[in-house]
C-alpha positions as CSV (number, residue, x, y, z in Angstrom):
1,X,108.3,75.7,91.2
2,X,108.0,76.9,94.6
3,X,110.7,76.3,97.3
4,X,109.7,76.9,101.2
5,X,112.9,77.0,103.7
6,X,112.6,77.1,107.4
7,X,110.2,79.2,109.2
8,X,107.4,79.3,106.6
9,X,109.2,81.4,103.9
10,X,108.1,81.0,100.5
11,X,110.8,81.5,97.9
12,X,110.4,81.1,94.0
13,X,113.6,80.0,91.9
14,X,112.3,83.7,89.9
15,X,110.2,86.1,92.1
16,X,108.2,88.4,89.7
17,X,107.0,91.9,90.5
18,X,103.5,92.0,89.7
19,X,102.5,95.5,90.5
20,X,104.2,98.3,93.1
21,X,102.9,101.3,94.7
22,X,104.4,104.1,96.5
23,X,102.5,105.0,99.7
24,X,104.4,108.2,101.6
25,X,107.8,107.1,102.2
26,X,106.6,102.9,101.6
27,X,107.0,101.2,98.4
28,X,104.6,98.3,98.5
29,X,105.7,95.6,96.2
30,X,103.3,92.1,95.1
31,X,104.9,89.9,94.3
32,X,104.6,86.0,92.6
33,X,106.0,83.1,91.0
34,X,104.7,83.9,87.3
35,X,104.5,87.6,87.9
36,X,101.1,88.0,87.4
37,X,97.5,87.0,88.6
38,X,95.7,83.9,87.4
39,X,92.0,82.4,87.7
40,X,91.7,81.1,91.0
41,X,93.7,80.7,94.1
42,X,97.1,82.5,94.0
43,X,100.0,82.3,96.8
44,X,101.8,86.1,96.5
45,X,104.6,88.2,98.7
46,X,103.8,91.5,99.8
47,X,107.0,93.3,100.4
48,X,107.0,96.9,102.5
49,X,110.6,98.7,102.1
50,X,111.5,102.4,102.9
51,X,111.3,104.4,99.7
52,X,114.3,105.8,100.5
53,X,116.9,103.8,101.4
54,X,115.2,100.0,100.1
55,X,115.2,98.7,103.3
56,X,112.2,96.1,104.5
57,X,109.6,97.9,107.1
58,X,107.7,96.4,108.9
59,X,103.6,97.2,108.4
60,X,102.8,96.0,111.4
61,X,99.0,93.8,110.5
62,X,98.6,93.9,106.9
63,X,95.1,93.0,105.3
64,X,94.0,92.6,101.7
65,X,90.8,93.0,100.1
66,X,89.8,92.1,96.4
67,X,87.4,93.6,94.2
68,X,86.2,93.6,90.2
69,X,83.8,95.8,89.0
70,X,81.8,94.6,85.8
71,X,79.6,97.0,83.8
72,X,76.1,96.4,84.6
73,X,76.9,93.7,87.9
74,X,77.8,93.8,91.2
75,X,81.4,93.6,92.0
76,X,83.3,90.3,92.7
77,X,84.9,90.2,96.2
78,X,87.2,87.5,97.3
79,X,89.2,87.7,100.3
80,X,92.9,87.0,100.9
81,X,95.3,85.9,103.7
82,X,98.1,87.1,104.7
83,X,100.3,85.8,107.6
84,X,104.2,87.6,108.5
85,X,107.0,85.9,107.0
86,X,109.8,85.5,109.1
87,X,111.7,88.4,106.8
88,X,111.0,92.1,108.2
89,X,108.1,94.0,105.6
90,X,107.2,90.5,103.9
91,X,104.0,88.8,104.4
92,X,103.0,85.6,102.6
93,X,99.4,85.6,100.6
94,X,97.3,83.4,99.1
């Protein structure tokens, strides 16, 4: 179940970390509804917070790419979108 409020944020009844990585002093969090990725079209948060202190950052223009490498084929590519949430360091994918 997905709930939106206001100004274009998405908010799950249980956001689910699906994978974070620490960049510098950025943790980059992606998150989703199920906590993980399925076949197709998936909405996801990005979330940017200061490794130390937790607090949201803003990343400026954030992009996302996509790629799967298969032995013996080309790699998929799909594309993603992202727009700024109206919450500092969260942008809203699909």
């Amino acid at each position: 179940m997905v709930f939106v409020f206001g100004f274009g944020s998405v908010v799950w009844a249980e956001e689910k970390t699906v994978a974070t990585q620490k960049s510098k002093d950025v943790v980059i969090a992606l998150k989703s509804e199920a906590g993980q990725w399925k076949r197709g079209k998936n909405d996801f948060v990005l979330e940017f917070t200061s490794a130390k202190d937790k607090q949201p950052m803003d990343a400026g223009k954030v992009t996302l790419s996509t790629s799967m490498t298969m032995s013996g084929m080309t790699p998929m590519i799909a594309g993603a979108t992202l727009k700024p949430d109206k919450t500092p360091g969260r942008y809203l994918g699909t």
